[in-house]
Every structure is written in C-alpha cells, then in structure tokens.
C-alpha positions as CSV (number, residue, x, y, z in Angstrom):
1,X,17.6,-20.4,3.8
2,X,14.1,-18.7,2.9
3,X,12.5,-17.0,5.7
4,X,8.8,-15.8,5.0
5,X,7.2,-14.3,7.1
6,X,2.9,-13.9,6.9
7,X,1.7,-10.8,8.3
8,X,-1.9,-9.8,9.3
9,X,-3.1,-6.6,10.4
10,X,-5.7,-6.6,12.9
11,X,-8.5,-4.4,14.3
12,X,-10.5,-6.0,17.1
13,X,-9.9,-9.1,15.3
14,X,-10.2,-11.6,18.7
15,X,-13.5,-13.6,17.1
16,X,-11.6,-14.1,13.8
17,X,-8.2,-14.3,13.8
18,X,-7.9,-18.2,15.7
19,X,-9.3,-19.5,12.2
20,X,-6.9,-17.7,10.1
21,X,-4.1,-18.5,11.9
22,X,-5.1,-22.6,12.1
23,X,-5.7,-22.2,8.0
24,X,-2.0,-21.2,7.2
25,X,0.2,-23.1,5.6
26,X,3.2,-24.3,7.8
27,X,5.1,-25.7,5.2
28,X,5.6,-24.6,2.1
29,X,7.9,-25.7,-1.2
30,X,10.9,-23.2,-1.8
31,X,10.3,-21.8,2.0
32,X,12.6,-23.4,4.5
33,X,11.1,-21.4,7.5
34,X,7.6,-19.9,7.9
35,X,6.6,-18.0,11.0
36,X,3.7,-15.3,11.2
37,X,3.6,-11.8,12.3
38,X,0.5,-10.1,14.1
39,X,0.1,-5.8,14.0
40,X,-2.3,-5.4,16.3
41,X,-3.4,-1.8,15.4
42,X,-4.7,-0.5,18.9
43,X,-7.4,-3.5,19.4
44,X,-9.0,-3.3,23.1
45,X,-10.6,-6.8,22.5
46,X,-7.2,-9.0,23.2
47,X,-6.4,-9.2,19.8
48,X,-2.4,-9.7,20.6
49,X,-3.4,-12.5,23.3
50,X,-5.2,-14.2,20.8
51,X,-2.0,-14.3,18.8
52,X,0.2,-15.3,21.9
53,X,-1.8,-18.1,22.3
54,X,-2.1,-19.6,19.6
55,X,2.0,-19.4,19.1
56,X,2.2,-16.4,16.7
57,X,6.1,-15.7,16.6
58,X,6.0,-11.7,16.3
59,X,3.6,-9.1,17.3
60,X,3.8,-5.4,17.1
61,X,1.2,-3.4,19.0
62,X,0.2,0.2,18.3
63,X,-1.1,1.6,21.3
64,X,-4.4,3.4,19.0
65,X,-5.8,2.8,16.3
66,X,-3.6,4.5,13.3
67,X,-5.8,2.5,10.0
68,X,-4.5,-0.4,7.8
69,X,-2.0,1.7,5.9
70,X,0.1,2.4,8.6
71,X,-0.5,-1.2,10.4
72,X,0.5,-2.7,7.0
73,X,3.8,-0.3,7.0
74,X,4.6,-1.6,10.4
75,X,4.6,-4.9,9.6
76,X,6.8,-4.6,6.5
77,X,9.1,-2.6,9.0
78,X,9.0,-5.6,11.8
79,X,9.3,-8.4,8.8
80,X,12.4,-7.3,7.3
81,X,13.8,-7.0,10.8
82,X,13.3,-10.5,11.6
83,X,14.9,-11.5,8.2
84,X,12.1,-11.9,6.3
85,X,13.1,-13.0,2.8
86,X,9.4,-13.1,1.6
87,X,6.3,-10.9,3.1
88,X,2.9,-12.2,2.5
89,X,-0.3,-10.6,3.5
90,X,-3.1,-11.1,4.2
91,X,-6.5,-10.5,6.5
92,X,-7.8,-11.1,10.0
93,X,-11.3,-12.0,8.1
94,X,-10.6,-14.7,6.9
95,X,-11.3,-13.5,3.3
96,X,-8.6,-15.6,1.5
97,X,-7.6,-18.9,1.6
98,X,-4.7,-19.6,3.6
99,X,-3.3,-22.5,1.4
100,X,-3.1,-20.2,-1.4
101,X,-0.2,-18.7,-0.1
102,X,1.9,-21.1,-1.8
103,X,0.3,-19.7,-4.7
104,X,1.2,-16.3,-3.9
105,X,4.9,-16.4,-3.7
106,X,5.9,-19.0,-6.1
107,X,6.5,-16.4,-8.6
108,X,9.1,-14.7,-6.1
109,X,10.1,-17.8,-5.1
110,X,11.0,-18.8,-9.7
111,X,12.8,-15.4,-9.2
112,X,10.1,-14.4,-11.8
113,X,8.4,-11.5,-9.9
114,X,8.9,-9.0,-7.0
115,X,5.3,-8.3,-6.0
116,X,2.6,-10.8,-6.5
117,X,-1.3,-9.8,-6.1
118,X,-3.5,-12.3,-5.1
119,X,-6.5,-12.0,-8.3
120,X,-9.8,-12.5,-6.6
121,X,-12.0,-12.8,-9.7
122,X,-13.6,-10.0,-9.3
123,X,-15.9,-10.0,-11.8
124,X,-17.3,-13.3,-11.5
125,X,-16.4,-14.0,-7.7
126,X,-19.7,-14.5,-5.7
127,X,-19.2,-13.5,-2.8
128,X,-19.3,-10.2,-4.2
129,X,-22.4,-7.9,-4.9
130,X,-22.9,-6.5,-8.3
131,X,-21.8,-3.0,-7.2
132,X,-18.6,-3.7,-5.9
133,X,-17.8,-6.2,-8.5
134,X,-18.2,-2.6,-10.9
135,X,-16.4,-0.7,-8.1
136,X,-13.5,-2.9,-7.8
137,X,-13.0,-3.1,-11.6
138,X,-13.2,0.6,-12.5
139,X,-10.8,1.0,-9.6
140,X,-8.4,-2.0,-11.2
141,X,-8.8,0.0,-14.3
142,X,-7.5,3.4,-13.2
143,X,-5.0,1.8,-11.2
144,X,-3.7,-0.1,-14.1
145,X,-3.2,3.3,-16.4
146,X,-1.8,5.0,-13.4
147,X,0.6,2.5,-12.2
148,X,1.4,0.9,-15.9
149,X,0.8,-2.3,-15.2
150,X,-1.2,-5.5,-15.6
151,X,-2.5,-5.8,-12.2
152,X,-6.2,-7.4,-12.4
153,X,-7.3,-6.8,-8.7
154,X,-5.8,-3.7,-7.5
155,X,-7.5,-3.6,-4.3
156,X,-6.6,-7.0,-3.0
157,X,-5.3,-6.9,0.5
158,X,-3.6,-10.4,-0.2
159,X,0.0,-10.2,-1.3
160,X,3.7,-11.2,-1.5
161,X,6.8,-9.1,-1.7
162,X,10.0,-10.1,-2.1
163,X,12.5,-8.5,0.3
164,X,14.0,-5.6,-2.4
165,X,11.1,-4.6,-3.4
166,X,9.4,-4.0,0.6
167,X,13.1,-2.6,1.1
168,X,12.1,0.5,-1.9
169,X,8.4,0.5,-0.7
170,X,7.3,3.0,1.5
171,X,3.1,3.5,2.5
172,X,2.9,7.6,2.7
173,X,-1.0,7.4,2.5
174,X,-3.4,7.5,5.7
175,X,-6.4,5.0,4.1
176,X,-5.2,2.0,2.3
177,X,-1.9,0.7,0.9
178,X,-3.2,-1.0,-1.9
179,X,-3.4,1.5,-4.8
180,X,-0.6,3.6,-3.1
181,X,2.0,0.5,-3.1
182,X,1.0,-0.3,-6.5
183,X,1.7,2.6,-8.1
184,X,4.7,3.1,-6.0
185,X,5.9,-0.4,-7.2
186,X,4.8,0.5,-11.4
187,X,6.8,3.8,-11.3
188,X,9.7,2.0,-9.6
189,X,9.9,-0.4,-12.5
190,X,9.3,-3.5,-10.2
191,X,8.2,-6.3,-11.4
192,X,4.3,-7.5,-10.3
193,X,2.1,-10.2,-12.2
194,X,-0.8,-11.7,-10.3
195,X,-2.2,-15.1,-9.4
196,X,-5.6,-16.6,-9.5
197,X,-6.9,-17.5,-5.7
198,X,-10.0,-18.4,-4.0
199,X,-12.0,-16.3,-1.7
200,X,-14.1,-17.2,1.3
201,X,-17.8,-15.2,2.4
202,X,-17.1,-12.6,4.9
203,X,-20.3,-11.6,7.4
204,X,-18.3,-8.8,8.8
205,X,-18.8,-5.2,7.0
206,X,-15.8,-3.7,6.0
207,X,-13.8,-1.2,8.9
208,X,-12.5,0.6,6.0
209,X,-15.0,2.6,4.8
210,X,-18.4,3.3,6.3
211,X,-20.5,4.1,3.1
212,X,-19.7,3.3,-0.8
213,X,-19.3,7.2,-1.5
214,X,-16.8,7.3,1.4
215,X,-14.9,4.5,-0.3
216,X,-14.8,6.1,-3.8
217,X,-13.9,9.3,-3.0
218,X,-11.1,8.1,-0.5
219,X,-9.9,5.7,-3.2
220,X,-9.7,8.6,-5.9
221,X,-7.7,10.8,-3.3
222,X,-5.2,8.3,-2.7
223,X,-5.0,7.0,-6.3
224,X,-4.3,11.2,-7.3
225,X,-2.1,11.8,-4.2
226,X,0.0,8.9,-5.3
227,X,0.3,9.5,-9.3
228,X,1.1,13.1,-8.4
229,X,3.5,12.3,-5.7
230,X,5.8,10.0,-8.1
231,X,5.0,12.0,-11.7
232,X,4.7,15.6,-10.4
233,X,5.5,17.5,-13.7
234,X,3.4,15.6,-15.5
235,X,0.6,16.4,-13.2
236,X,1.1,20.5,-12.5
237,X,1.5,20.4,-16.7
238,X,-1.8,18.9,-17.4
239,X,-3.6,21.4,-14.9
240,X,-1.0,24.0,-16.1
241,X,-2.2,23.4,-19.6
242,X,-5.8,22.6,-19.1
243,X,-5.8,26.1,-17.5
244,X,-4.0,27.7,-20.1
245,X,-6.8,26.7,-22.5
246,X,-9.5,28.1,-20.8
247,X,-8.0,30.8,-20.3
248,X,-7.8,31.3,-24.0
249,X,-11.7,30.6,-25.0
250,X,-12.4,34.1,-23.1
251,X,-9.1,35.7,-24.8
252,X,-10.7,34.7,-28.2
253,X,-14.0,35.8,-27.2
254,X,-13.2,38.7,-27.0
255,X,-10.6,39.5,-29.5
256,X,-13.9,38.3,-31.4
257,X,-16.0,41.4,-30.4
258,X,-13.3,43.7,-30.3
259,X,-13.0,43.0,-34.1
260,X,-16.6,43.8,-34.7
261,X,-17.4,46.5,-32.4
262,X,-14.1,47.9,-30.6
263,X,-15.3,45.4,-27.4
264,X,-17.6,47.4,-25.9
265,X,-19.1,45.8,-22.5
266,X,-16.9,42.7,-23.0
267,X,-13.8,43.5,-20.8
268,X,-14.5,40.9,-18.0
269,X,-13.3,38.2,-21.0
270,X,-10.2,39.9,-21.0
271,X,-9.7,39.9,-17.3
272,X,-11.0,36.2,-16.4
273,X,-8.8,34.9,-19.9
274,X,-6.0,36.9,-18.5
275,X,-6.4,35.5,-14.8
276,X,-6.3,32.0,-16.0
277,X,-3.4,32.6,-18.2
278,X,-2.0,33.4,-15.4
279,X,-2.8,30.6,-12.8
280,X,-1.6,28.3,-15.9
281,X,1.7,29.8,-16.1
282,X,2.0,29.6,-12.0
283,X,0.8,26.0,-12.2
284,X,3.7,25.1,-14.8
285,X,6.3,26.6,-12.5
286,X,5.0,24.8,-9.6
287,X,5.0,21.4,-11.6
288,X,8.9,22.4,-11.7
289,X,9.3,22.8,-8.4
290,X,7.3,19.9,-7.7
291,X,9.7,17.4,-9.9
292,X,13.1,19.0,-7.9
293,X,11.4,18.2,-4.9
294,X,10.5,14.8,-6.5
295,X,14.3,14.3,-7.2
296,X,15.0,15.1,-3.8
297,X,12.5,12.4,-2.4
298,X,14.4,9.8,-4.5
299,X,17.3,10.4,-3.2
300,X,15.8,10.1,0.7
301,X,14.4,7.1,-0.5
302,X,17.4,5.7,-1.9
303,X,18.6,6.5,1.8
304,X,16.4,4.8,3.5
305,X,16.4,1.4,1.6
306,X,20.3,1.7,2.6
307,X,19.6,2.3,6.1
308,X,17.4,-0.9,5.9
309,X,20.4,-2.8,4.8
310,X,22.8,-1.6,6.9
311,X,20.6,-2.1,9.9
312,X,20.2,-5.9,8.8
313,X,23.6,-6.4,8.0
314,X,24.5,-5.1,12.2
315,X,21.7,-6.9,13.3
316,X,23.2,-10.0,11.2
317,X,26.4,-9.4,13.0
318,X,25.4,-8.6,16.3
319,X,22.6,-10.6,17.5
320,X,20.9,-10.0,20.8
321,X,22.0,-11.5,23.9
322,X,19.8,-14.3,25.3
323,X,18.0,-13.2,27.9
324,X,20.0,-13.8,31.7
325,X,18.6,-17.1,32.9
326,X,16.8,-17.2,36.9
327,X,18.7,-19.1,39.5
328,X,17.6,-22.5,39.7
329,X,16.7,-23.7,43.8
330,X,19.8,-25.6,43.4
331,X,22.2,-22.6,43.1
332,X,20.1,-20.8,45.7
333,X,21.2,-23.6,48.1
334,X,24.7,-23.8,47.1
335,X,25.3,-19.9,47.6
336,X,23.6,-20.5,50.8
C-alpha cells in the first residue's frame, strides 16, 4: 500500500484554499491512498475550518505565525506520522496545477528518484515578470553549484519526497525551505531530477518577502548559512585563505620599501599584513572546529532519522484506541 499524503502550508489562506483543495487529484496511478494535510501556520481568518469543511484529513495548527520554513517542517513531521509513503507540496495560492501531482511523484513512484522539483519554466513561464524570471534563474544557478546538482527551478515550492529522504531532511532555516532542503538533499547524496509542470496567474503578492532586495538578501543568507552548515571546512579555508592573501600584499609592500630605504614611515604594512595573517590562521582553526562539530551534527542526525523509525514502527504496533462511544437512548433506558 502507497499512502501520499499532499501537504499545504497556509497563512490566512480562507479565500484560496477551497479551490486548491477541489483541484487535487484523488486518484492517482501507483498511489493506493491519497489524503491531504493542512499546517495552518497561525491564520486568524478560519483557515483550519476551511479545511474541516471541505473534508481535509489532517491539520496541524500553530498557534502564531512561525513562516513557511517551519510550517513546511511541520508538515513533513505530521506526514510521516500518518504513514505517508510519499510527501507532495504544494501552495494555498493556487500557483500550481493540482493534476500535475501525478507528474510530480512518478519518478518516486519508478523508484527512480527521492526528491522531485516541480520545473516551472522559469524562463519562459508568463506569469512571471522579466525581473524575477532573472532572479529565479541566478538563484537556480547558485543553488545548482552549491548543492551539486541539476535542479532547474530551485525555488519551487511544489515538490515530492519520498519517505527516506523527508526521514534525513531537516529545515534549520527561519525563511524558506527551498534552497536550504536542496542543498541539504545534494550534500546527502540523494537523488533529485525535476519535472516539467504548468503554472497558474497568482493576484496575491508574495507573504514571503516584502520588497525584491529583502528577497535577495534573505535568499543569499540562507543559501551561505546552509553551504556552510554542511561543508564547514571548506568554508572557514576559503576565508582562512582569502585572508591570508591579503594579509601578504601589505607584508610584500613593505619588505619592498624596506629593501630600498630601510622602511622608513611604512610600518603600518607590517602591522595590518601581520593582523590579517593572523585572523587567517584563527579562521583555519575555526574551519577545524567547525567540521568536528559538523561530524557531530551527522551523527545527531543519524539519530533522529532513527528516532523517526522507531516511532513509526510503535505507532505501527500500537495504534490508538478508538475513541469510547456515547450511550445510545436505548442503553440509557435499559440502565434505568
């Protein structure tokens, strides 16, 4: 049996959400069950009664507003405790077309991939303006060297994972999953191709970001957080070395002088070439420290993907008690 599960995270999402959740797919080949999962991340605009009533089968409710990282962590969490075997996702917007789903995990479901990204086209996709066609392409770009892989839309918000690879995934940013999963997923050596799929006009601005500059700086401080998180030696020995080198250029300088006139009035060469020597030598040894903490945050994470699997396994074995059923007016007569 195939259990996926479609997750949305949502954000005052009320107006929206009914026509998402009428445009996915029910039945799908390969999937024997699909049901859908709703993170309503602190909405005040019935966002989780929309979902009740329209006969979504989980919802998990923070009680504020935490951003789309954390709501897409939370549904990952609440998926692969309901047995999810495949996790799509997708948005409350209505951005992406709900049959394409099938789409989506068909490479999971061939046992040909463990995380498939849904490829919007950017660069030729309409709905988008020139700018953020650029953006999102320079963004795919850097994301692609960092992550070593072939993703063509790094940013998409719509995609399936299969259950090992959500089980060694963990979302440690505060802004968007995207990049951070995705780099995550290239240094873990998972396997992630993407698929073609069809995009609908959006009216509503993004909830993301506020301005373009807000966007691409965020972006570049998650896409550095995470490549330094998962390659820290490399990244304290670039700065390690990068300082090292400048420090030499004043060194030289004045070595230089000092060979022509003793170095008269050119000391403070010495002392900034020898204070950057310095910092380059204490970056280095930090990079060190940095990859035996590294090590260490392997091992808790090789922990936690085993306390996933034990939890399912008791949960497999023990499953809850149905819930004690009222008295009928029959038995109320017959104790009488």
């Amino acid at each position: 049996m195939t259990k996926l599960i479609i997750q949305i995270p949502c954000f005052n999402e009320a107006g929206s959400l009914p026509d998402t959740l009428i445009a996915l797919p029910r039945k799908i080949d390969g999937i024997d069950t699909v049901e859908i999962l709703v993170i309503d991340d602190g909405s005040h605009d019935g966002t989780a009664d929309v979902a009740r009533r329209f006969g979504v089968q989980h919802i998990v409710r923070h009680r504020r507003n935490r951003g789309l990282a954390a709501a897409f962590q939370s549904g990952i969490d609440a998926a692969l405790a309901a047995g999810a075997d495949i996790i799509v996702n997708t948005d409350a917007d209505g951005q992406y077309v709900g049959a394409d789903i099938a789409l989506l995990v068909g490479p999971i479901v061939r046992h040909e991939a463990d995380i498939v990204i849904g490829d919007r086209g950017v660069g030729r996709n309409a709905h988008f303006g020139p700018l953020k066609r650029l953006l999102q392409r320079l963004c795919s770009f850097a994301v692609r060297r960092l992550s070593r892989t072939d993703v063509t839309d790094a940013v998409s918000g719509f995609r399936a994972i299969s259950r090992a690879a959500a089980q060694r995934i963990t979302i440690t940013t505060d802004f968007s999953y995207t990049t951070d999963m995705l780099i995550q997923a290239g240094r873990k050596r998972l396997k992630i191709t993407s698929v073609p799929i069809r995009t609908n006009a959006t009216e509503r601005p993004s909830r993301l970001f506020k301005s373009i500059p807000q966007f691409i700086a965020r972006q570049l401080m998650t896409m550095a957080r995470a490549y330094a998180t998962h390659n820290p030696m490399r990244t304290f020995a670039l700065l390690g070395a990068a300082m090292t080198v400048l420090g030499l250029i004043p060194i030289v300088r004045f070595l230089y002088f000092w060979m022509i006139d003793g170095g008269a009035g050119h000391i403070q060469s010495l002392v900034l070439g020898g204070a950057l020597l310095v910092l380059g030598v204490v970056t280095g040894l930090m990079g060190v420290l940095a990859e035996l903490i590294g090590a260490n945050r392997k091992l808790l994470e090789a922990s936690l993907q085993k306390l996933r699997q034990l939890e399912e396994q008791v949960a497999a074995l023990d499953p809850p008690a149905p819930a004690a059923r009222r008295p009928s007016a029959d038995q109320h007569k017959n104790a009488a």
